[in-house]
PDB file of N, CA, C and O in Angstrom:
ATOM      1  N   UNK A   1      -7.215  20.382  -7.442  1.00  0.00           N
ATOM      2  CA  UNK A   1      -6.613  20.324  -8.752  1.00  0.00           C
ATOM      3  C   UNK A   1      -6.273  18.879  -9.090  1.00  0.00           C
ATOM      4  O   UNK A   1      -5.927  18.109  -8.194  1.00  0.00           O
ATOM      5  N   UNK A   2      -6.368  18.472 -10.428  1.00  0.00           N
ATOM      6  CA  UNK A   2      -6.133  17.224 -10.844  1.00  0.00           C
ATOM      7  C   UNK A   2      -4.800  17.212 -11.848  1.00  0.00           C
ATOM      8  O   UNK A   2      -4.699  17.760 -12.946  1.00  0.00           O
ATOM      9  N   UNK A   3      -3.985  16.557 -11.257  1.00  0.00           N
ATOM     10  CA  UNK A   3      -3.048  16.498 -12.067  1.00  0.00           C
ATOM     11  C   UNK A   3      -2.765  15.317 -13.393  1.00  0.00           C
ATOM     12  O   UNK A   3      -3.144  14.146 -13.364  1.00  0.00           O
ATOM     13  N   UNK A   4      -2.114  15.884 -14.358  1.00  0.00           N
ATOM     14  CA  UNK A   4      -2.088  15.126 -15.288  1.00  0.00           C
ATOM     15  C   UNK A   4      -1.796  13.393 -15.241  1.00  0.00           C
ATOM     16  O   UNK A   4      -0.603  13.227 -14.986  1.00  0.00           O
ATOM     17  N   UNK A   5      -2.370  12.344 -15.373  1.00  0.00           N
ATOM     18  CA  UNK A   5      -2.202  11.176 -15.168  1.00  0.00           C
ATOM     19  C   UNK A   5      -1.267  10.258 -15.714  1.00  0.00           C
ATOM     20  O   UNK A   5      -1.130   9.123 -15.257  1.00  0.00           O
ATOM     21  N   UNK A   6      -0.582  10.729 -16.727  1.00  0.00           N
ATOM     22  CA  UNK A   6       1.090  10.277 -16.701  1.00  0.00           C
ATOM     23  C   UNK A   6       1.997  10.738 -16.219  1.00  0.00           C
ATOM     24  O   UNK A   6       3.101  10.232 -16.415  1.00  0.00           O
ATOM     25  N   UNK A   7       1.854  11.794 -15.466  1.00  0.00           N
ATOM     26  CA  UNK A   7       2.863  12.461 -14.773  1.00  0.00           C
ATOM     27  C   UNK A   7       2.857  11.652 -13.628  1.00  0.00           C
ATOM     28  O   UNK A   7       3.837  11.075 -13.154  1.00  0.00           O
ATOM     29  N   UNK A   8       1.260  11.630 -13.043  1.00  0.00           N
ATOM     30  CA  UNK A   8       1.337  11.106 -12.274  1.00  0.00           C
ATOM     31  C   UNK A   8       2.022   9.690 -11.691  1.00  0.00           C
ATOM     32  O   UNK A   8       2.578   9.412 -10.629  1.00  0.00           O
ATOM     33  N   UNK A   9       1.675   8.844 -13.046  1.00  0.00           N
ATOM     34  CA  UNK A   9       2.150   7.629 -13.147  1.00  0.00           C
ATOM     35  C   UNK A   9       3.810   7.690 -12.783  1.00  0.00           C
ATOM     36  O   UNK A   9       4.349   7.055 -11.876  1.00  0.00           O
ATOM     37  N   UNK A  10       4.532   8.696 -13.807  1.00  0.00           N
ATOM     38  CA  UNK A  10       6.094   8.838 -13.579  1.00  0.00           C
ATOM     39  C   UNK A  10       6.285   9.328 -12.024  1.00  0.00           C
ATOM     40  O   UNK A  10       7.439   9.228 -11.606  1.00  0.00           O
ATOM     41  N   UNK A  11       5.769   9.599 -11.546  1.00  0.00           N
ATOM     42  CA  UNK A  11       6.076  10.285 -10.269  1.00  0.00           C
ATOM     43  C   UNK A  11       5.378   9.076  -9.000  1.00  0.00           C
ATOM     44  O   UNK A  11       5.954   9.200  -7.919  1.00  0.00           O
ATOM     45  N   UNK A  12       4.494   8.208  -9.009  1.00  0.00           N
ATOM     46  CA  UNK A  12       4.566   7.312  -8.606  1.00  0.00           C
ATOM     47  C   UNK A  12       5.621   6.502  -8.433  1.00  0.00           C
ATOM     48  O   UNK A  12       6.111   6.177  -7.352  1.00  0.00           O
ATOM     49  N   UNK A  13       6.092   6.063  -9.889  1.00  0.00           N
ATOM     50  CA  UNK A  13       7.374   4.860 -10.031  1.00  0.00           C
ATOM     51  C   UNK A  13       8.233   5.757  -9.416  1.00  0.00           C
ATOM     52  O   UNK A  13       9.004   5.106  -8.713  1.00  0.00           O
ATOM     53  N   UNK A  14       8.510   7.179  -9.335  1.00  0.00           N
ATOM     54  CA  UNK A  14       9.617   7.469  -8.218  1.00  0.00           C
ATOM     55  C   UNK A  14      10.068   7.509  -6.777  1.00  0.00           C
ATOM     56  O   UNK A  14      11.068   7.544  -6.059  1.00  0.00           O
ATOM     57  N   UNK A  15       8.435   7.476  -6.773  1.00  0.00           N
ATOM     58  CA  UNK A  15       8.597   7.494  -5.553  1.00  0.00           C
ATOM     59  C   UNK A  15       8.556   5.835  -4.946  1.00  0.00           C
ATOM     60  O   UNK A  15       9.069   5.497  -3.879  1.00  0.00           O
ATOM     61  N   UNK A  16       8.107   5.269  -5.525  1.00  0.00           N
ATOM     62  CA  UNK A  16       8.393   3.506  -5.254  1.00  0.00           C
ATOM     63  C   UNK A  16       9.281   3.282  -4.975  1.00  0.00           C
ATOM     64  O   UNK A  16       9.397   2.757  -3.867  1.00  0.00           O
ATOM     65  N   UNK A  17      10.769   3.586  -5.977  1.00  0.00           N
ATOM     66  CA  UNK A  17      11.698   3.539  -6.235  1.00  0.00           C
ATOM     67  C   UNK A  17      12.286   3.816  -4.694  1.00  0.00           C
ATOM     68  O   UNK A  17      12.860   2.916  -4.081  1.00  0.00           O
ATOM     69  N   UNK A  18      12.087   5.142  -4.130  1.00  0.00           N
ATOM     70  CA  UNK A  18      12.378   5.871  -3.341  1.00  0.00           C
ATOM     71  C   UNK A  18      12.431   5.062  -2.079  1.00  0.00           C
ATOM     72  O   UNK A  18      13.418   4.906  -1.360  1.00  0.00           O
ATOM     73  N   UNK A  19      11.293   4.597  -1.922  1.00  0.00           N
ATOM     74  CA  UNK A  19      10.756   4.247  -1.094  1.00  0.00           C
ATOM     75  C   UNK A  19      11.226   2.781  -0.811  1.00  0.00           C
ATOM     76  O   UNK A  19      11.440   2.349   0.322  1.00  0.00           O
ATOM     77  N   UNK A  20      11.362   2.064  -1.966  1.00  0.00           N
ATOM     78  CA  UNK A  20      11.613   0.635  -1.717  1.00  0.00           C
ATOM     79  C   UNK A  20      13.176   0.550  -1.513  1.00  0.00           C
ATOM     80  O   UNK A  20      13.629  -0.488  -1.031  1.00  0.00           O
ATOM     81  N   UNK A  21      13.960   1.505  -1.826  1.00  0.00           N
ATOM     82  CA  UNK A  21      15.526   1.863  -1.547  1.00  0.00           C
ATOM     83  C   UNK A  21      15.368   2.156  -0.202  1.00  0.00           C
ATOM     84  O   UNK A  21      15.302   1.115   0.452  1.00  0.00           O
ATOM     85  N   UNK A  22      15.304   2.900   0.297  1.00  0.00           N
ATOM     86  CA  UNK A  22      15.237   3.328   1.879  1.00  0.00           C
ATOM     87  C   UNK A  22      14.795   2.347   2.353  1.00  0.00           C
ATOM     88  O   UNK A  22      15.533   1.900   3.231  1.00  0.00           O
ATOM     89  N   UNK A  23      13.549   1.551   2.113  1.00  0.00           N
ATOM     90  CA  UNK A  23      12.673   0.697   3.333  1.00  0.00           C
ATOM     91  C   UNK A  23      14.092  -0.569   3.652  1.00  0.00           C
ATOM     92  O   UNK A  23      14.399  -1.047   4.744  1.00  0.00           O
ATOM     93  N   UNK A  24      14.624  -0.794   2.536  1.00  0.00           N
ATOM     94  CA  UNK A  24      15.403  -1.667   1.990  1.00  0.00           C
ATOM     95  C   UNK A  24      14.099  -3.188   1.860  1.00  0.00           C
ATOM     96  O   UNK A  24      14.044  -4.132   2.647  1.00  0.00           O
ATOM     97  N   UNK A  25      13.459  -3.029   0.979  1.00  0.00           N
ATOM     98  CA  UNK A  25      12.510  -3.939   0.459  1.00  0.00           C
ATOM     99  C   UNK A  25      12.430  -3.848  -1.357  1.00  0.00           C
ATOM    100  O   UNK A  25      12.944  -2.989  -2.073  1.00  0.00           O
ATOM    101  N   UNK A  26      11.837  -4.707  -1.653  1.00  0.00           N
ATOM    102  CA  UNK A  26      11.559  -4.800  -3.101  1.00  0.00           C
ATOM    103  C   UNK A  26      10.975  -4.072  -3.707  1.00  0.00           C
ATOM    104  O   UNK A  26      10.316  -3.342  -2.968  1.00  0.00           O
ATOM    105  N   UNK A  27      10.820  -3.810  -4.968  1.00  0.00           N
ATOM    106  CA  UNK A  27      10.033  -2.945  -5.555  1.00  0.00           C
ATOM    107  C   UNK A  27       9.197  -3.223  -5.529  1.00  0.00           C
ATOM    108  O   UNK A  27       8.331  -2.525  -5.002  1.00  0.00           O
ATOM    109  N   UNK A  28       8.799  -4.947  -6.323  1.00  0.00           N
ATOM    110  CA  UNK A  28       7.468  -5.451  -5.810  1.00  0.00           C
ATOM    111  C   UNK A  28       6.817  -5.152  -4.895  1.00  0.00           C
ATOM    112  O   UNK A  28       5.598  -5.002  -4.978  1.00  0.00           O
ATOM    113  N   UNK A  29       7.600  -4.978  -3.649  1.00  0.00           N
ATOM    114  CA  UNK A  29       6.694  -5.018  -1.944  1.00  0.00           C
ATOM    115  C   UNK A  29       6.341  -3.674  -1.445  1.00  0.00           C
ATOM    116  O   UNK A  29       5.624  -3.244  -0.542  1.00  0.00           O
ATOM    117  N   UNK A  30       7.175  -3.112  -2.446  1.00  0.00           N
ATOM    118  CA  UNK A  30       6.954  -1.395  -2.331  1.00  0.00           C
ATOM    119  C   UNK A  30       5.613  -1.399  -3.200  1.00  0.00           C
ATOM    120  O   UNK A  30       4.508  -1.088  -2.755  1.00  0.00           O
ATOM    121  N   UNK A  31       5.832  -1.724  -4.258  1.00  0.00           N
ATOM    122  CA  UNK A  31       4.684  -1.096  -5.216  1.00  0.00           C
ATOM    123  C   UNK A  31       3.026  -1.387  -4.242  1.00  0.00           C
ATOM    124  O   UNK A  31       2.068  -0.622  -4.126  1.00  0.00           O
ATOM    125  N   UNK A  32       3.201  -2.567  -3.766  1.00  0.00           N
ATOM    126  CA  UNK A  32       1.701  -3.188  -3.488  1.00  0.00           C
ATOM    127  C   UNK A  32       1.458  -2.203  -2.254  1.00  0.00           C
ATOM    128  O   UNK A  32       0.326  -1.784  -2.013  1.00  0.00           O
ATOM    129  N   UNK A  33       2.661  -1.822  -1.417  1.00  0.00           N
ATOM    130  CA  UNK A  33       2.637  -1.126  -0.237  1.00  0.00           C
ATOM    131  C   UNK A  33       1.778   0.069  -0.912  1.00  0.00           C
ATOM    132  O   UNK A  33       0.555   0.212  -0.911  1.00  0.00           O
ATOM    133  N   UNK A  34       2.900   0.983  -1.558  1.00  0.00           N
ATOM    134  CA  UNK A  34       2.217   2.056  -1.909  1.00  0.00           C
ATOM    135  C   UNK A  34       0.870   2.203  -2.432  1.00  0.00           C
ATOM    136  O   UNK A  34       0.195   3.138  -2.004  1.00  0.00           O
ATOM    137  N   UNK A  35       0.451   1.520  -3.180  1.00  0.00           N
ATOM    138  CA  UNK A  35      -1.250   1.309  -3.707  1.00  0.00           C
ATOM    139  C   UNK A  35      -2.048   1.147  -2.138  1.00  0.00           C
ATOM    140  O   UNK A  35      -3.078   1.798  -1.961  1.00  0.00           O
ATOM    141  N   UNK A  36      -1.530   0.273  -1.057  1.00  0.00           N
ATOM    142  CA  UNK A  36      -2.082   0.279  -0.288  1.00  0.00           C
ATOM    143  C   UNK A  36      -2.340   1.555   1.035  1.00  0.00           C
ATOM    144  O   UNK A  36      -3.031   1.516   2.054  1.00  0.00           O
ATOM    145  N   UNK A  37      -1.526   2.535   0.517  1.00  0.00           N
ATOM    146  CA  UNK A  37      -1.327   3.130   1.361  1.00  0.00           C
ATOM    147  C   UNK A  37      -1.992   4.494   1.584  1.00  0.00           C
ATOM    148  O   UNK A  37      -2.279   5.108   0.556  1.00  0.00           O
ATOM    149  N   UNK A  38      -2.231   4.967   2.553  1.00  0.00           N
ATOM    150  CA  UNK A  38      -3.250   6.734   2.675  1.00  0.00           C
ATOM    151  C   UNK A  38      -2.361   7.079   1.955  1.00  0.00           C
ATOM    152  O   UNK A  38      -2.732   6.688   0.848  1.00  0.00           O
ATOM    153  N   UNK A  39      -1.214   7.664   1.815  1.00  0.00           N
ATOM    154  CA  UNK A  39      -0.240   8.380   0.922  1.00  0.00           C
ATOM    155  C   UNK A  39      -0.632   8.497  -0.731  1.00  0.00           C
ATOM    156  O   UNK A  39      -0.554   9.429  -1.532  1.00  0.00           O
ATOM    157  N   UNK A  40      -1.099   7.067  -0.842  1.00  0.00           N
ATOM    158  CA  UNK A  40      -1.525   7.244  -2.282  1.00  0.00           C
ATOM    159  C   UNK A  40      -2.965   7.846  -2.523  1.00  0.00           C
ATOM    160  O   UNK A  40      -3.353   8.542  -3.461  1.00  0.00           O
ATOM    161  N   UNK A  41      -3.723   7.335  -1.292  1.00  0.00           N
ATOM    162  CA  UNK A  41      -4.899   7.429  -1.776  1.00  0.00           C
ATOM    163  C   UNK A  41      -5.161   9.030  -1.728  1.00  0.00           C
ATOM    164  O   UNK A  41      -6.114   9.590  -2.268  1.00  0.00           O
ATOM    165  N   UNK A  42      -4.153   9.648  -0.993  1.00  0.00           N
ATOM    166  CA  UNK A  42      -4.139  11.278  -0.803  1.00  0.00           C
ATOM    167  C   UNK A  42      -3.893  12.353  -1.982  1.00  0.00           C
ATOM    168  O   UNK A  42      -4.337  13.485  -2.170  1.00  0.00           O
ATOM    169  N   UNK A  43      -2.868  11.403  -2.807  1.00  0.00           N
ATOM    170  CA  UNK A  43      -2.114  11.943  -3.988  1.00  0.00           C
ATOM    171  C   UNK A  43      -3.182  11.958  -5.021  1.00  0.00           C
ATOM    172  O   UNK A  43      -3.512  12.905  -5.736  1.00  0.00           O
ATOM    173  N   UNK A  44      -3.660  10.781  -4.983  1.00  0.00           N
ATOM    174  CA  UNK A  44      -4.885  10.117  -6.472  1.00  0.00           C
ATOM    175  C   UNK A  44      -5.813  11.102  -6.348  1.00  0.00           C
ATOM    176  O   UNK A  44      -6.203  11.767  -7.307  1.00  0.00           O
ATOM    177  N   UNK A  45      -6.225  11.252  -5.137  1.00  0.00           N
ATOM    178  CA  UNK A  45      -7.581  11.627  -5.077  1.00  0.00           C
ATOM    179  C   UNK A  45      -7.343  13.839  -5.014  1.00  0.00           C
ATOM    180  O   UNK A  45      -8.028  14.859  -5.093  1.00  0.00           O
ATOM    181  N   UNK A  46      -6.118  13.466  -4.853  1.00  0.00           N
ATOM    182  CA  UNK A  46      -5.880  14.955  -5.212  1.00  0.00           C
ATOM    183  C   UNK A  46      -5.970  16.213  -3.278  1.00  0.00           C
ATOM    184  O   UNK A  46      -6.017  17.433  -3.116  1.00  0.00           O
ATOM    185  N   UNK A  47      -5.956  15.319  -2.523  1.00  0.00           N
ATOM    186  CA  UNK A  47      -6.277  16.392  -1.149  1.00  0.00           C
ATOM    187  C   UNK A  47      -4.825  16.625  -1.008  1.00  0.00           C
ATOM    188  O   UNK A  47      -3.836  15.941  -1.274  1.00  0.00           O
ATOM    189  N   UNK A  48      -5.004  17.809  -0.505  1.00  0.00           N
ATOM    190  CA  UNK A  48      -3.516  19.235  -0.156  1.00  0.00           C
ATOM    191  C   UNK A  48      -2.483  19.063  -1.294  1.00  0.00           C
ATOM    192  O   UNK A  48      -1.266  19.033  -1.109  1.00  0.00           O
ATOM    193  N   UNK A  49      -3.108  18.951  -2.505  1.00  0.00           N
ATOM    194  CA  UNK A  49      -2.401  19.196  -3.261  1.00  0.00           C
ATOM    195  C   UNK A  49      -0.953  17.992  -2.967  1.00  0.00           C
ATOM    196  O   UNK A  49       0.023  18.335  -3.635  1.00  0.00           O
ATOM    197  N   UNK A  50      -0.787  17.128  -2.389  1.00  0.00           N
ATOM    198  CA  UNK A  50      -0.098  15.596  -2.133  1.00  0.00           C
ATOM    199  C   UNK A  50       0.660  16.109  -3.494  1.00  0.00           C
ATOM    200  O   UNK A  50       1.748  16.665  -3.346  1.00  0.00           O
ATOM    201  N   UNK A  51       0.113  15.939  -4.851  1.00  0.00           N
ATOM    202  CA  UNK A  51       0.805  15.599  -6.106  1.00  0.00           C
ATOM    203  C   UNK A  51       2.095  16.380  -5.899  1.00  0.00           C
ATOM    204  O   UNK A  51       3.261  16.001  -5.997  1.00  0.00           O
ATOM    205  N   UNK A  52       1.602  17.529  -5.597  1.00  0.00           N
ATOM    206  CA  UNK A  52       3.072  18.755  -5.482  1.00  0.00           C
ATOM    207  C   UNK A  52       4.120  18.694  -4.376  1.00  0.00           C
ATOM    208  O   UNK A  52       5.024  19.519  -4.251  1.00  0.00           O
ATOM    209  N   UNK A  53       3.985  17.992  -3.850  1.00  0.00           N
ATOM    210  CA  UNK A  53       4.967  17.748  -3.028  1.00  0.00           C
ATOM    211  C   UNK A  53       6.221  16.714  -3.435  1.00  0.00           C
ATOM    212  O   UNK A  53       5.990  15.583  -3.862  1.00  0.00           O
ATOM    213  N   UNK A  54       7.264  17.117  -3.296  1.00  0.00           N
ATOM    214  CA  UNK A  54       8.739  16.016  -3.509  1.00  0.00           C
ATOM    215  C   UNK A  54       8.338  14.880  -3.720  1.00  0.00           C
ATOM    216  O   UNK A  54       7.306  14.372  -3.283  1.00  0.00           O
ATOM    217  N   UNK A  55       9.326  14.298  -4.572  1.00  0.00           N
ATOM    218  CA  UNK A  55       9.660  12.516  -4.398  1.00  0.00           C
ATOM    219  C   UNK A  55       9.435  12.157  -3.198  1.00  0.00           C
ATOM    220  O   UNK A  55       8.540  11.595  -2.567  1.00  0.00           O
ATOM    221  N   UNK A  56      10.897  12.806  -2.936  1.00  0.00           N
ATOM    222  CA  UNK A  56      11.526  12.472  -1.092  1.00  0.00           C
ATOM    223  C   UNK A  56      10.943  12.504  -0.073  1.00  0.00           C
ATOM    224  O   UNK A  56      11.072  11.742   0.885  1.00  0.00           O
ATOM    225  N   UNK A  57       9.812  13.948  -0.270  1.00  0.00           N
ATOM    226  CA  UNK A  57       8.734  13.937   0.604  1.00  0.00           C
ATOM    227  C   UNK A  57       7.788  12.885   0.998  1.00  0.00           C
ATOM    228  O   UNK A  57       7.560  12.592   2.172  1.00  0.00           O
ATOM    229  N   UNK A  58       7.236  12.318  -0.040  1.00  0.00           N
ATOM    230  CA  UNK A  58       6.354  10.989  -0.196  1.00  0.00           C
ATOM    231  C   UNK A  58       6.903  10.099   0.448  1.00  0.00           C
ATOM    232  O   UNK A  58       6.412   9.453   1.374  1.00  0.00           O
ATOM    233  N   UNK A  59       8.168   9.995  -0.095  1.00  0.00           N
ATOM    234  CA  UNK A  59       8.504   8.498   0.218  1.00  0.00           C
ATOM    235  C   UNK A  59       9.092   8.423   1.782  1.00  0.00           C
ATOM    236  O   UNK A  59       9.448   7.348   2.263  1.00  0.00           O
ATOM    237  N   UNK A  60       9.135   9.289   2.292  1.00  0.00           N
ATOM    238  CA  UNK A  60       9.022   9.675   3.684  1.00  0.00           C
ATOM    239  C   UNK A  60       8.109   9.026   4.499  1.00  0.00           C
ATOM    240  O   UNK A  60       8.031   8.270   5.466  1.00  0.00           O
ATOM    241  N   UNK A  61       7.322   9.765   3.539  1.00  0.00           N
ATOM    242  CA  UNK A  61       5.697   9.860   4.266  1.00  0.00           C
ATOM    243  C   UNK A  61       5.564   8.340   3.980  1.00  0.00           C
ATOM    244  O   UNK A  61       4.825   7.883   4.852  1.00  0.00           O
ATOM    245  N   UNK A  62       5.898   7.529   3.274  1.00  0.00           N
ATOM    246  CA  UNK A  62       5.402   6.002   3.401  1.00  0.00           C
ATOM    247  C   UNK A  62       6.355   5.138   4.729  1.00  0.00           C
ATOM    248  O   UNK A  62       6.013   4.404   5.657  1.00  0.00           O
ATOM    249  N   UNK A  63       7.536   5.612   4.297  1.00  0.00           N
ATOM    250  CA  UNK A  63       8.277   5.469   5.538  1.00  0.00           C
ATOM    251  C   UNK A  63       7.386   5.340   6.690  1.00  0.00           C
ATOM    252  O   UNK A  63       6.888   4.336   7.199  1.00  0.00           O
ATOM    253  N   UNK A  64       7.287   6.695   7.014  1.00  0.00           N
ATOM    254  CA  UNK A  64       6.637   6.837   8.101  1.00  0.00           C
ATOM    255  C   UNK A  64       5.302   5.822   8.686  1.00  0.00           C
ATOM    256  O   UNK A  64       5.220   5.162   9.722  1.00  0.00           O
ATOM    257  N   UNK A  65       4.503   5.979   7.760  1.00  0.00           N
ATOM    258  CA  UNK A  65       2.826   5.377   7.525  1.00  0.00           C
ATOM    259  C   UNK A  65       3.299   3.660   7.790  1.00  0.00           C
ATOM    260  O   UNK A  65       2.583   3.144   8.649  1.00  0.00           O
ATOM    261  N   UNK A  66       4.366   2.708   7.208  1.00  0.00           N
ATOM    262  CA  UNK A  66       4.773   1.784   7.344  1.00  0.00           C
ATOM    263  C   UNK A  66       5.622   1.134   8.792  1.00  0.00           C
ATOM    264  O   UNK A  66       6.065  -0.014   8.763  1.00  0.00           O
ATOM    265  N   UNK A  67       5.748   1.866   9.806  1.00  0.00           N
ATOM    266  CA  UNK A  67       6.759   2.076  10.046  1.00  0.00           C
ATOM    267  C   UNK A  67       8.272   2.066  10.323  1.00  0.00           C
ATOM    268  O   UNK A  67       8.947   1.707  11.288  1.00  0.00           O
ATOM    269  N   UNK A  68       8.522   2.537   9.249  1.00  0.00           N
ATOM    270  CA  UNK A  68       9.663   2.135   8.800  1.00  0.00           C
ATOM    271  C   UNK A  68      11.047   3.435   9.480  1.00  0.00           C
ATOM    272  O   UNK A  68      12.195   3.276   9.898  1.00  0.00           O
ATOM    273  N   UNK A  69      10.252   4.526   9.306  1.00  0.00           N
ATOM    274  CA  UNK A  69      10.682   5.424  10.004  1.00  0.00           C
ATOM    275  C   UNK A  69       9.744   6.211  11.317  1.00  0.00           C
ATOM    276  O   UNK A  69       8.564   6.454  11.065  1.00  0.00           O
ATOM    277  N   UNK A  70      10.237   6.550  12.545  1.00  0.00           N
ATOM    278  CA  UNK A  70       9.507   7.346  13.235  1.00  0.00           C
ATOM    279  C   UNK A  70       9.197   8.516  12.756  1.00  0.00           C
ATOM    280  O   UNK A  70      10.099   9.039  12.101  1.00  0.00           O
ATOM    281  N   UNK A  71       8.020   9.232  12.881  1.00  0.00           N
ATOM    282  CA  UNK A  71       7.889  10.211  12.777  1.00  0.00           C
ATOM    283  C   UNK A  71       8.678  11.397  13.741  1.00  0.00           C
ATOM    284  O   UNK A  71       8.863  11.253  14.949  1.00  0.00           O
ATOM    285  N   UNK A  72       9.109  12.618  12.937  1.00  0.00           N
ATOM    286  CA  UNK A  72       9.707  13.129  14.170  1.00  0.00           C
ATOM    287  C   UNK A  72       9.197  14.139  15.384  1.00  0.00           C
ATOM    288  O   UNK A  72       9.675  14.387  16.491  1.00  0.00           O
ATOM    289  N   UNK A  73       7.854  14.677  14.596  1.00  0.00           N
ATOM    290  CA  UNK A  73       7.146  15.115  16.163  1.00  0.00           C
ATOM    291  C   UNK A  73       6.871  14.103  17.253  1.00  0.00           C
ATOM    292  O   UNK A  73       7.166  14.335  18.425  1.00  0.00           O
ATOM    293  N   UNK A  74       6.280  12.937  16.839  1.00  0.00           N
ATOM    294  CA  UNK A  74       6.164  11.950  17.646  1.00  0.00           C
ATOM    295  C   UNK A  74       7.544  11.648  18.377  1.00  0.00           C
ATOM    296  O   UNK A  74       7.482  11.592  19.605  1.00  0.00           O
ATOM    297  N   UNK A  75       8.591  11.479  17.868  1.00  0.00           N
ATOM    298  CA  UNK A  75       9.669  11.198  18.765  1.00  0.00           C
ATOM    299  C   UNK A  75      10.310  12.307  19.829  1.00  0.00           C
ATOM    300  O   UNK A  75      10.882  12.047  20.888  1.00  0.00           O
ATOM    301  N   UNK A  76      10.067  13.554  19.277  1.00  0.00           N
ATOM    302  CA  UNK A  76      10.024  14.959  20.254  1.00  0.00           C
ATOM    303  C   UNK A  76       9.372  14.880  21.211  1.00  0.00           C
ATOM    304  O   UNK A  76       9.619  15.338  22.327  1.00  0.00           O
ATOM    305  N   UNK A  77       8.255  14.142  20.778  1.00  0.00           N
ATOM    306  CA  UNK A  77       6.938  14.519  21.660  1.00  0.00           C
ATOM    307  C   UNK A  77       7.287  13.325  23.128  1.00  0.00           C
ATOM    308  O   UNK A  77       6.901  13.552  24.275  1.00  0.00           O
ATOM    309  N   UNK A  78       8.103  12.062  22.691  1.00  0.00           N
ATOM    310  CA  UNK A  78       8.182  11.071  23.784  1.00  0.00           C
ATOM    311  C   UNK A  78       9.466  10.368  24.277  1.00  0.00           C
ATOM    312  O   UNK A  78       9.696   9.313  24.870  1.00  0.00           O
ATOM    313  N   UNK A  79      10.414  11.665  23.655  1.00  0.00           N
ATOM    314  CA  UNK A  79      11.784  12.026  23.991  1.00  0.00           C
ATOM    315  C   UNK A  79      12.681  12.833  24.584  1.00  0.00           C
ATOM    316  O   UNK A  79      13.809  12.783  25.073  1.00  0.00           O
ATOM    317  N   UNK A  80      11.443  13.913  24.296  1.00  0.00           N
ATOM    318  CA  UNK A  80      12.154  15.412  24.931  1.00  0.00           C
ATOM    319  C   UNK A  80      11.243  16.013  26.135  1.00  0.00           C
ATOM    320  O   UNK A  80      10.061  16.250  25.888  1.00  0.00           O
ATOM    321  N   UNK A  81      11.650  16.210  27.150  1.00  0.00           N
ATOM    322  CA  UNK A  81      11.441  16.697  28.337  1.00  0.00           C
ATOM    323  C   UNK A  81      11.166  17.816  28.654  1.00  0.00           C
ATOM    324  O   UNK A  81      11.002  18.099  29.840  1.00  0.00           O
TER     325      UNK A  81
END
């Protein structure tokens, strides 16, 4: 499914937003991040439905992809016994 492309646009800048608050980085450094990132190219191009998923979710997921945050199976996986 293709979602509408100003929505999309608004829902980008939120998740920038999102994202560049948490990373604690710029918007600038967010924005270029995010263009650069699988996260976007997942959303644009429309696979698992990406668009429908949260702000918060995304900007997670850049978190993560950056790493900015661990992922948390990965930390289960080389934490827990």
């Amino acid at each position: 499914m293709e979602a509408d492309k100003t929505i999309l646009q608004m829902k980008y800048a939120r998740i920038v937003a999102l994202f560049a608050e948490q990373a604690g980085i710029s918007l600038e450094d967010a924005l270029g991040m995010f263009y650069d990132s699988s996260t976007y190219d997942f959303i644009s191009n429309g696979v698992a439905d990406m668009h429908c998923r949260s702000d918060a979710y995304l900007a997670d997921e850049l978190l993560i992809e950056f790493g900015y945050k661990q992922n948390l199976e990965q930390y289960a996986n080389t934490h827990i016994s």
